[in-house]
C-alpha positions in Angstrom: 0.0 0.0 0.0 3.1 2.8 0.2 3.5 2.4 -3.3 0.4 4.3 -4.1 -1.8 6.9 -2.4 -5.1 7.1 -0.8 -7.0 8.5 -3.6 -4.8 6.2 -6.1 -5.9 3.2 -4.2 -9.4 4.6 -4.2 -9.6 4.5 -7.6 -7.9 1.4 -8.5 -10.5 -0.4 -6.2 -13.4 1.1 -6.3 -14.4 0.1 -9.9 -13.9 -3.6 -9.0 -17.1 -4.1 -6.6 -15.1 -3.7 -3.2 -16.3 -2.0 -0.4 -14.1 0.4 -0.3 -14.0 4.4 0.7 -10.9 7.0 1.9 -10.1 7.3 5.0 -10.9 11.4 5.6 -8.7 13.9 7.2 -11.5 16.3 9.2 -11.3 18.9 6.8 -11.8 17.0 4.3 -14.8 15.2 6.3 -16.5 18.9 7.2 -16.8 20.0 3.8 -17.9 16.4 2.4 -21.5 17.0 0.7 -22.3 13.5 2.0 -21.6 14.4 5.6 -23.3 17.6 5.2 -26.2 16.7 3.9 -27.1 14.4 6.7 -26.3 17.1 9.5 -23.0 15.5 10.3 -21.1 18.3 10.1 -22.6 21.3 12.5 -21.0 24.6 13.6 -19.3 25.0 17.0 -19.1 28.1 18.8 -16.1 28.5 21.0 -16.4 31.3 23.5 -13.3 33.2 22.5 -12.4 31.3 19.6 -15.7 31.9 17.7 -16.7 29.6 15.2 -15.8 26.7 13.5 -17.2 23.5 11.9 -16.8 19.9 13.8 -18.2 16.5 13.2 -21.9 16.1 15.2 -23.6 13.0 16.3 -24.9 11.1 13.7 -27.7 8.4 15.1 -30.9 7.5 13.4 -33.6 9.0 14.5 -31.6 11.8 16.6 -32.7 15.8 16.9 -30.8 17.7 14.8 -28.2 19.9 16.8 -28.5 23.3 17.4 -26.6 26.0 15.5 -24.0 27.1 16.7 -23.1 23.8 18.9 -22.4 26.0 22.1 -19.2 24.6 23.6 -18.4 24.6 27.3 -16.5 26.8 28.8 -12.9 26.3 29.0 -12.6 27.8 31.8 -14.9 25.2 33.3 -14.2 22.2 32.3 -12.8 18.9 34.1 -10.6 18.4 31.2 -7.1 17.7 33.1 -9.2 15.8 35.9 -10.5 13.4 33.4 -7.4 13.4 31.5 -5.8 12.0 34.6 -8.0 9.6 35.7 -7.5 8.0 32.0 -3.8 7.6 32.9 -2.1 10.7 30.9 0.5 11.5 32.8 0.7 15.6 34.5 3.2 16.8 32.3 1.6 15.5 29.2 -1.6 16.6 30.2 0.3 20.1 30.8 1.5 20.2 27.3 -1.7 19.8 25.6 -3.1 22.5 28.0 -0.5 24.7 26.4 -0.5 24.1 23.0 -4.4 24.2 22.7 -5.0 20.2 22.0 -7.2 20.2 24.8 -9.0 23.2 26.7 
């Protein structure tokens, strides 16, 4: 499979009746008509980052989100508690603080 690339492989397979589809980076996956068109892609609203598209919860049957997707607070979220209960270590958890992985 390194000898070609996603799309290549795509292409070479997809005409042969497999069950086959790319593997989407999220950019690519937000502006995908087939997401969109089935509410999977909704607007977020960060409270000082402003707004921004995500992926939203896509079950059968499920209310439609509202738009913006308010976010929580940063400033009040159990982020580095729950990070630590899953085993990430302080310092990592530190690091992603800082470079804005997590909030």
């Amino acid at each position: 499979f390194a000898t070609r690339t996603r799309d290549e492989w795509v292409a070479e397979l997809a005409g042969a009746d497999t069950c086959v589809a790319p593997v989407l980076e999220i950019d690519e996956v937000v502006a995908d008509e087939h997401f969109r068109s089935r509410a999977a892609v909704v607007e977020a609203e960060h409270p000082t980052r402003g707004r921004f598209p995500q992926t939203g919860a896509v079950m059968a049957g499920m209310a439609a989100l509202p738009d913006p997707v308010p976010l929580p607070d940063p400033e009040r979220t159990d982020t580095a508690d729950l990070l630590a209960a899953a085993g990430v270590p302080g310092e990592r958890v530190a690091e992603l603080l800082a470079a804005g992985v997590v909030a």
